[in-house]
MIFIZA-791130 format. One record per residue: residue in one letter; residue number from 1; x, y, z of N, C-alpha, C in turn. Coordinates in steps of 0.2 Angstrom, whole numbers, plus 2048, in hexadecimal, padded with zeros to 3 digits. Layout:
% MIFIZA-791130
a/NUM/X/Y/Z/X/Y/Z/X/Y/Z
...
//
This chain:
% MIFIZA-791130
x/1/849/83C/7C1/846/836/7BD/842/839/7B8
x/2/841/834/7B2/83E/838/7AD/837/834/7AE
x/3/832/83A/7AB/82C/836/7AA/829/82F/7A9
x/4/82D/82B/7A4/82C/826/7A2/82F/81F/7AA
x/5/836/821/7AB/837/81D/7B2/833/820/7B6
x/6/82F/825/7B8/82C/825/7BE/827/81F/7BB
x/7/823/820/7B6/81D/81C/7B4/81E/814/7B5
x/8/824/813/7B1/825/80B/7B3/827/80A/7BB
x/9/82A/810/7C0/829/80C/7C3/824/80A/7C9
x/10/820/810/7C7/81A/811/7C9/815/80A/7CA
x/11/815/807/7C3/811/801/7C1/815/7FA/7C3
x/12/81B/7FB/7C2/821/7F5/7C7/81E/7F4/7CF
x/13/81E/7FA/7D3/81C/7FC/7DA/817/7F7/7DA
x/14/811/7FB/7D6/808/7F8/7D7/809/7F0/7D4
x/15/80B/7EE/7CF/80D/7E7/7CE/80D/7E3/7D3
x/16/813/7E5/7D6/817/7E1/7DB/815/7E1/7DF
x/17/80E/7E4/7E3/80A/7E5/7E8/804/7E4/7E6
x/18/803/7E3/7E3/7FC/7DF/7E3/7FF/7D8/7E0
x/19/802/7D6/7DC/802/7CD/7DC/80A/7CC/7DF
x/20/810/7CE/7DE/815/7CB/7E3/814/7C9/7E9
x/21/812/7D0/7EB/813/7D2/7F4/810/7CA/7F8
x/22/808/7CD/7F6/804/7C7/7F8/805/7C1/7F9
x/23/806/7BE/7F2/809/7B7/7F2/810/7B6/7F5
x/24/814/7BA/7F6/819/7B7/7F9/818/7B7/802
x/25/814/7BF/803/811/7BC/80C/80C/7B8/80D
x/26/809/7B3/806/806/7AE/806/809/7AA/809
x/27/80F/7A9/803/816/7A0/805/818/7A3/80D
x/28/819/7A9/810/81B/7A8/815/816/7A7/81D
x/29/80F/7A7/818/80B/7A3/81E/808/7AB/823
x/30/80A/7B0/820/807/7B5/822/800/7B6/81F
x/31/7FB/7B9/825/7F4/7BB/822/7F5/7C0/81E
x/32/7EF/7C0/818/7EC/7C7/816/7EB/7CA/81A
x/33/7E8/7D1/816/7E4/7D7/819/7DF/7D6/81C
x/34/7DD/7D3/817/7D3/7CF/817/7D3/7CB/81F
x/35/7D7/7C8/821/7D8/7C4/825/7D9/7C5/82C
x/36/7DC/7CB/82C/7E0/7D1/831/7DA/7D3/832
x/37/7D6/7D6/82D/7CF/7DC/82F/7CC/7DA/832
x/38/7C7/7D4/830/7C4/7CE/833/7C5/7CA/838
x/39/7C9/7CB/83C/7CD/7C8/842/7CF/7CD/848
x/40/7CF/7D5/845/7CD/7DC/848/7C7/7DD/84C
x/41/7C3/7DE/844/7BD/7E2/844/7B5/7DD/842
x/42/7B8/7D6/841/7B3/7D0/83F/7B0/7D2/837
x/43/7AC/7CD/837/7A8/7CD/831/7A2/7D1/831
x/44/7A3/7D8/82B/7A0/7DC/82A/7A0/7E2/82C
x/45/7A5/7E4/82E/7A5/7E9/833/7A6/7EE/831
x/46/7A3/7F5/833/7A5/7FA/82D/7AA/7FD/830
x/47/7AC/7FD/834/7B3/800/837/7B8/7FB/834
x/48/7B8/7F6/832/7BF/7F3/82C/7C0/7F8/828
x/49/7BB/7FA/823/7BC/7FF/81E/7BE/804/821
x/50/7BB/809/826/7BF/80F/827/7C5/80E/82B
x/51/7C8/809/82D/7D0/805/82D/7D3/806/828
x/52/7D1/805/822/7D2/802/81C/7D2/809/81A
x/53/7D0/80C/819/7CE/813/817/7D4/819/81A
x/54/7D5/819/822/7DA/81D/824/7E2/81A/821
x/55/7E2/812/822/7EB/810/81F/7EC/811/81A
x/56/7E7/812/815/7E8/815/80E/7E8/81C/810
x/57/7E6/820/811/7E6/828/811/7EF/829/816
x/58/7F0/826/81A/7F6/826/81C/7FC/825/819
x/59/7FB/81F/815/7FF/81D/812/802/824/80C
x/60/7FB/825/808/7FC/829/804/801/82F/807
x/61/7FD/832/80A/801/838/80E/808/838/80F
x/62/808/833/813/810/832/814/814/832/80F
x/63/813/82E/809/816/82C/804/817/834/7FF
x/64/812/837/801/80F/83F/7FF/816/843/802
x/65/816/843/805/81B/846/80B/822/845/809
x/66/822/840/80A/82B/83B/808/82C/83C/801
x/67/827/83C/7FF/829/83D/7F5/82B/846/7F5
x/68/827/84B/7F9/827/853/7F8/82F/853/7FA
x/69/830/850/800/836/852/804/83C/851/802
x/70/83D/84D/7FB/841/84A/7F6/841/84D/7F1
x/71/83C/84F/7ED/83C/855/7E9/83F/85A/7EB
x/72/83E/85F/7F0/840/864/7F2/849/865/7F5
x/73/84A/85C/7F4/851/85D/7F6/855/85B/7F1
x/74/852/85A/7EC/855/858/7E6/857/860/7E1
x/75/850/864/7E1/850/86A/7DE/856/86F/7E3
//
């Protein structure tokens, strides 16, 4: 993929996960995150954030992993 389609698809992914995603598991009556935390871990709690903190780092990772593992089968 050329650097130009990586970038657009880059910014499609992030689009459509910050306003599609949400709103559409809005119309399905699904909670938020915010919703999720604070029905876990209650109001205020700092252990939300280091929740919050690990699914990011994993997510990244993973996706780190999966992207390398692809590249190297591609080359």
């Amino acid at each position: 993929m050329k650097k130009k389609d990586s970038i657009l698809v880059f910014i499609s992914g992030l689009f459509s996960g910050i306003f599609v995603l949400p709103m559409l598991l809005g119309a399905l009556g699904i909670p938020g995150f915010e919703v999720v935390l604070t029905a876990l871990f209650g109001e205020g709690n700092p252990w939300a954030i280091v929740f919050s903190v690990l699914l990011i780092v994993l997510v990244v990772f993973v996706t780190n992993k999966v992207s390398n593992r692809e590249t190297r089968k591609n080359v």
